[in-house]
C-alpha positions as CSV (number, residue, x, y, z in Angstrom):
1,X,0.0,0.0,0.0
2,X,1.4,3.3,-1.4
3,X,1.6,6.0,1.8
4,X,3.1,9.5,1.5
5,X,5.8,10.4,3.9
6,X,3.9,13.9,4.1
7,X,0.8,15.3,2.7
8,X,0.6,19.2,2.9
9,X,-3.0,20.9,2.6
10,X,-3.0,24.6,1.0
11,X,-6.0,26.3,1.6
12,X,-7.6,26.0,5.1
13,X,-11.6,26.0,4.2
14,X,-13.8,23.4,4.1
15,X,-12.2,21.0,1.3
16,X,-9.0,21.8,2.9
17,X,-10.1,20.6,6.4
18,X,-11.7,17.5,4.9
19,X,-8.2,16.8,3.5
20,X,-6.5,17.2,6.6
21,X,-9.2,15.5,9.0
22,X,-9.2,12.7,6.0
23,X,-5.3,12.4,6.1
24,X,-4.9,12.4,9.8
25,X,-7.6,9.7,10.5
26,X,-5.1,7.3,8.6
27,X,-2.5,8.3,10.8
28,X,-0.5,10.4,8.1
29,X,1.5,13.1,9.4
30,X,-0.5,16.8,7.7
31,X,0.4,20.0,7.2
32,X,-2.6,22.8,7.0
33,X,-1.4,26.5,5.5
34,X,-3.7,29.3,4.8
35,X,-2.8,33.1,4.2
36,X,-5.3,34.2,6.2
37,X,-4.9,33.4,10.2
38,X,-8.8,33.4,11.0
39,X,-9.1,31.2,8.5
40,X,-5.9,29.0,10.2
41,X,-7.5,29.9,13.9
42,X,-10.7,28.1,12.6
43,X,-8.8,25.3,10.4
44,X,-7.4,24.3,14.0
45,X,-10.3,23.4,16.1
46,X,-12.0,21.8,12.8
47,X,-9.5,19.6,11.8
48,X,-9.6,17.5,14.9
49,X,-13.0,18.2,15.8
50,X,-13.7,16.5,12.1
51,X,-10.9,13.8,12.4
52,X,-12.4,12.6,16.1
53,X,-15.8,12.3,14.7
54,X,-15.0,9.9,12.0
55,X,-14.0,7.9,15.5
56,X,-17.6,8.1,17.1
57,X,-18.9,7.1,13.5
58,X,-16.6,4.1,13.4
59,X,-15.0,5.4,10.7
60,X,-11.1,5.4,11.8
61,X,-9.7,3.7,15.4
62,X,-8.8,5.8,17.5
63,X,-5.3,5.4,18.5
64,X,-4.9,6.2,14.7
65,X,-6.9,9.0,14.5
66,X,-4.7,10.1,17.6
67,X,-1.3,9.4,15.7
68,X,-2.2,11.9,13.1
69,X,-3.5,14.5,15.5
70,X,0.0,14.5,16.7
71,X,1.9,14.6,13.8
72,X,-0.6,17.8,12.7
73,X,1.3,20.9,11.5
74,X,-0.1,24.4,11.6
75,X,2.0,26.1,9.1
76,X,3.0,29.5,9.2
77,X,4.7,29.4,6.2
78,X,4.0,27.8,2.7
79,X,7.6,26.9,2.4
80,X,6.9,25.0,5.8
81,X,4.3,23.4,4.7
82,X,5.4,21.5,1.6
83,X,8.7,20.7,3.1
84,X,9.7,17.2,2.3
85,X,5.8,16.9,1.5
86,X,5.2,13.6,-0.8
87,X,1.4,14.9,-1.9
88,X,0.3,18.7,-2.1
89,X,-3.2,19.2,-2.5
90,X,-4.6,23.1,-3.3
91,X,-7.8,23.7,-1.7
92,X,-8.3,27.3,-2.3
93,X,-11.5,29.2,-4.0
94,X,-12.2,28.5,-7.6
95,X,-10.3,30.9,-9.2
96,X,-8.1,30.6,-12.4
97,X,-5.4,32.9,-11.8
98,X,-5.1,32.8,-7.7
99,X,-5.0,28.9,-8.1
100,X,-2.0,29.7,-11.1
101,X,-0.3,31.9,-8.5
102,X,0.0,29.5,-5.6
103,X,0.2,26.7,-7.6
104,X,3.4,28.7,-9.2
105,X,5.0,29.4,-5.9
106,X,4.1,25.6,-4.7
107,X,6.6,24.4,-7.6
108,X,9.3,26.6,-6.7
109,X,9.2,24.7,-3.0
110,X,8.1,21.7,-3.4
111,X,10.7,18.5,-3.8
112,X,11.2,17.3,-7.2
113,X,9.4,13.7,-6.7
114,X,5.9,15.4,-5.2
115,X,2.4,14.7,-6.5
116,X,0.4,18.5,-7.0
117,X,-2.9,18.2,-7.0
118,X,-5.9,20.8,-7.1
119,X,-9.2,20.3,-5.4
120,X,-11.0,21.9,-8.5
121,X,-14.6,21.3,-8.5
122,X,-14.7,21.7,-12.3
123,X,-11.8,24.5,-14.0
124,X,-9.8,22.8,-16.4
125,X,-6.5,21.4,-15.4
126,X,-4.9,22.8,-18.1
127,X,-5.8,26.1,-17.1
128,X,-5.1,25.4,-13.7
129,X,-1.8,24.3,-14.2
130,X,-1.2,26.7,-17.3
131,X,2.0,28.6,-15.4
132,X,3.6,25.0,-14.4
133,X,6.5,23.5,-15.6
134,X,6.2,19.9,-14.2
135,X,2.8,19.2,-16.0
136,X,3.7,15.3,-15.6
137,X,2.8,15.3,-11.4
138,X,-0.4,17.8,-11.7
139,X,-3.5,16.1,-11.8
140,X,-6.8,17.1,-10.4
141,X,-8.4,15.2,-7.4
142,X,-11.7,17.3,-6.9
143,X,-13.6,15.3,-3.5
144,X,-17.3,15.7,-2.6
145,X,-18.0,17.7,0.8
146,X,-16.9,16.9,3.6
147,X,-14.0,14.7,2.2
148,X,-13.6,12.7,5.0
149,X,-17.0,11.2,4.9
150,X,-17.7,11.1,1.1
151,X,-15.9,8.3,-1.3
152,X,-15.8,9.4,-4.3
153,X,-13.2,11.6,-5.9
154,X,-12.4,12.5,-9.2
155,X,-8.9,12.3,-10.7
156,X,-8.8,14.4,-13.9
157,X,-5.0,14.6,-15.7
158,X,-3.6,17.6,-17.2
159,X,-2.6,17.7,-21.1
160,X,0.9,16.0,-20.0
161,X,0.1,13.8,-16.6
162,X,2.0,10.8,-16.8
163,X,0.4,7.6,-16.0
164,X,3.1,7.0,-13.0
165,X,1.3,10.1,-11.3
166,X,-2.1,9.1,-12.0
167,X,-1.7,5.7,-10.8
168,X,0.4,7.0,-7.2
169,X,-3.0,9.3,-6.5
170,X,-5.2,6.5,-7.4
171,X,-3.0,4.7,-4.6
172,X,-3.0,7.3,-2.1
173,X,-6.6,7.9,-2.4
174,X,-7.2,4.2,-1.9
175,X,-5.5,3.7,0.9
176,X,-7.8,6.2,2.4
177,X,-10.2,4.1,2.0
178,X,-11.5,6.7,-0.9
179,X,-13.4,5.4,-4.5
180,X,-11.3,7.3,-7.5
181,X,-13.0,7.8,-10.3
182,X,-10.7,8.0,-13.3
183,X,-11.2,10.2,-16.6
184,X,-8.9,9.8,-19.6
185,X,-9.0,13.3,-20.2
186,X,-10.6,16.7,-18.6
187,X,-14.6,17.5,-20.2
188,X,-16.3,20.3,-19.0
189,X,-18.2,20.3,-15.2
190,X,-16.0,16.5,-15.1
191,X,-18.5,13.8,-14.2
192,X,-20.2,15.3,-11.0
193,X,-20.9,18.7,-12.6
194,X,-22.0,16.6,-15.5
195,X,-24.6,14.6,-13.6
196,X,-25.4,17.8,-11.7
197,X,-26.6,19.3,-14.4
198,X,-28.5,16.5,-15.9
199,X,-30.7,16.5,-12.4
200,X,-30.7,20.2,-12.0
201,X,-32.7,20.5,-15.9
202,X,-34.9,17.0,-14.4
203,X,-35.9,18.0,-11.9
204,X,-39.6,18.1,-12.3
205,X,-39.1,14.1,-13.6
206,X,-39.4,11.4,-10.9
207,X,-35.5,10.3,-12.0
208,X,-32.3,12.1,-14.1
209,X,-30.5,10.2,-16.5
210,X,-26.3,10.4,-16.1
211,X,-24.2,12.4,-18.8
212,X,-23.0,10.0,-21.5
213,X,-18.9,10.0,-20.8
214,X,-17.1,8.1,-22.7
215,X,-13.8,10.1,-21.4
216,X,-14.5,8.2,-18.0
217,X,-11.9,4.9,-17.7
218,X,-12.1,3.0,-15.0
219,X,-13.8,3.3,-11.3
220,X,-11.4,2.1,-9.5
221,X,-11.6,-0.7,-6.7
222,X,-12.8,0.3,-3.2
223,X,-10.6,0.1,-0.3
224,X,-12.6,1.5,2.9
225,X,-10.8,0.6,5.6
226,X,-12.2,-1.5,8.9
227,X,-12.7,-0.4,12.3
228,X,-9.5,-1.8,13.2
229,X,-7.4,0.2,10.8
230,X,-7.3,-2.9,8.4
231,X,-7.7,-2.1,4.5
232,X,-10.8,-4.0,3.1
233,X,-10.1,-6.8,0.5
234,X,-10.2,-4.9,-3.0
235,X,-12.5,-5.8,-5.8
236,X,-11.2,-6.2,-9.4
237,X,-11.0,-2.8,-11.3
238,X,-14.4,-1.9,-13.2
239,X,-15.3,0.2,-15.9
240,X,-18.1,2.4,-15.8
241,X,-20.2,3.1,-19.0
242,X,-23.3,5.7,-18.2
243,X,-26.3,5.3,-19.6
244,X,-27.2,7.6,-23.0
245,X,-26.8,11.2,-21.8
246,X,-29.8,13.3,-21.1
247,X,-30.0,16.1,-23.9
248,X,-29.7,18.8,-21.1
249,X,-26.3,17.3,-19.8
250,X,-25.0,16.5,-23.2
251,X,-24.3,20.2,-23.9
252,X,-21.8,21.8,-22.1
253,X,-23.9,25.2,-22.1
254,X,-26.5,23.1,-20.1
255,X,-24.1,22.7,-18.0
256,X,-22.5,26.5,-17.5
257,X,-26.2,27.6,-17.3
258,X,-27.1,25.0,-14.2
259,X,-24.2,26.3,-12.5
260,X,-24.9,29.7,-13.2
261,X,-28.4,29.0,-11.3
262,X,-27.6,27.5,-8.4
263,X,-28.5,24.0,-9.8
264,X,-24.5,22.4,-9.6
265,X,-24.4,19.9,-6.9
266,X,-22.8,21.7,-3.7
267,X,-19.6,20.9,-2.8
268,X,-19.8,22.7,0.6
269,X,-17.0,25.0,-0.2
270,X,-16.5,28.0,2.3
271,X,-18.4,31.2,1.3
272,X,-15.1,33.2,2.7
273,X,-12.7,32.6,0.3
274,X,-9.2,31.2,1.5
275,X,-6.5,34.1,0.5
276,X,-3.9,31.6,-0.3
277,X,-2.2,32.5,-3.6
278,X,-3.5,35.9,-3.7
């Protein structure tokens, strides 16, 4: 089973907490930065207020959970953050250019073999990572919220993500206990905003029909892990083909126009914006 040394969390809202409390319950030593300190000040009580619970919900064991409280780092710094950090995960606001910034100063600091990885819940990755150098280790992972108590998560490569680094954040999201689902290449909305939209124009119907994706791969095998800290037996690999897409979700400006209404599928992301990378 793949485990990162390190896993450093930029961005200190909602996703980013998920991460962290997500991260720790495993027992994986975290680092949490944000710009902003009330944003930090808050990030501090939720993080292990989030990573006990999954305790009471029998979710992680407890002397687990406990390790990665311990090994929790409050960064002051960015630079102290990614330190010998394996995976970085950006979890700021949905913004092109303040993801471009951070994501530019990441690179500079981060170790040549790390994994970067944005918490997008729908840009594309090769705008995200337009100001990179190192396209080959930035892929999208984009979780449902919270993180720590939803599955699935989308991994969405760049133009020119290797396999290697798909396959490492398949691993790493497995082994915490997470259900990747894979695309070949980035479409607009991905597959949740996709579906999203498809229910959003439904929803006078009794059911919505999912997008047609033929960009999706492979779901891969689940891996929740017992009470006892114990990884579950995996299943084979599947692939998953959706049924014919509903007109509405077929058409990418179905799409921008559920989102524009309020229809997308929340992803619980703070209404304060994080200030990292401005």
């Amino acid at each position: 089973m793949t485990i990162p040394r390190k896993v450093a969390v930029i961005g200190a809202g909602d996703i980013g907490i998920g991460w962290a409390a997500l991260c720790a319950s495993g027992g994986w030593p975290v680092a949490i930065f944000d710009l902003n300190p009330e944003t930090m000040e808050r990030a501090s009580i939720e993080v292990e207020r989030r990573t006990r619970a999954l305790v009471a919900l029998g979710r992680a064991p407890e002397s687990i959970v406990e390790r990665g409280l311990t090994e929790l780092v409050r960064a002051q710094f960015l630079s102290e953050a990614v330190q010998d950090a394996d995976w970085i995960i950006e979890a700021i606001h949905e913004d092109v250019a303040a993801k471009q910034k951070l994501l530019v100063g990441i690179e500079q600091q981060a170790g040549d073999d790390a994994l970067i990885s944005s918490s997008s819940s729908g840009l594309p990755p090769t705008e995200i990572f337009g100001r990179m150098r190192r396209l080959d280790r930035c892929l999208v992972t984009h979780p449902l919220n919270p993180p720590e108590l939803i599955p699935l998560v989308e991994v969405v490569p760049a133009d020119r993500t290797s396999a290697a680094s798909m396959t490492r954040a398949v691993e790493y999201l497995r082994s915490l206990g997470r259900f990747p689902i894979v695309l070949k290449k980035s479409i607009p909305g991905y597959v949740v905003g996709r579906v999203s939209a498809a229910c959003g124009a439904n929803a006078s119907t009794s059911s919505c029909k999912a997008s047609s994706v033929s960009t999706i791969s492979t779901a891969p095998s689940r891996s929740a892990r017992r009470s006892d800290g114990r990884p579950r037996a995996r299943t084979s690999p599947t692939t998953w083909r959706p049924a014919k897409a509903a007109s509405a979700a077929s058409r990418s400006t179905s799409w921008r126009a559920s989102r524009a209404g309020g229809r997308s599928l929340r992803t619980g992301r703070s209404s304060t914006p994080s200030s990292s990378g401005r």
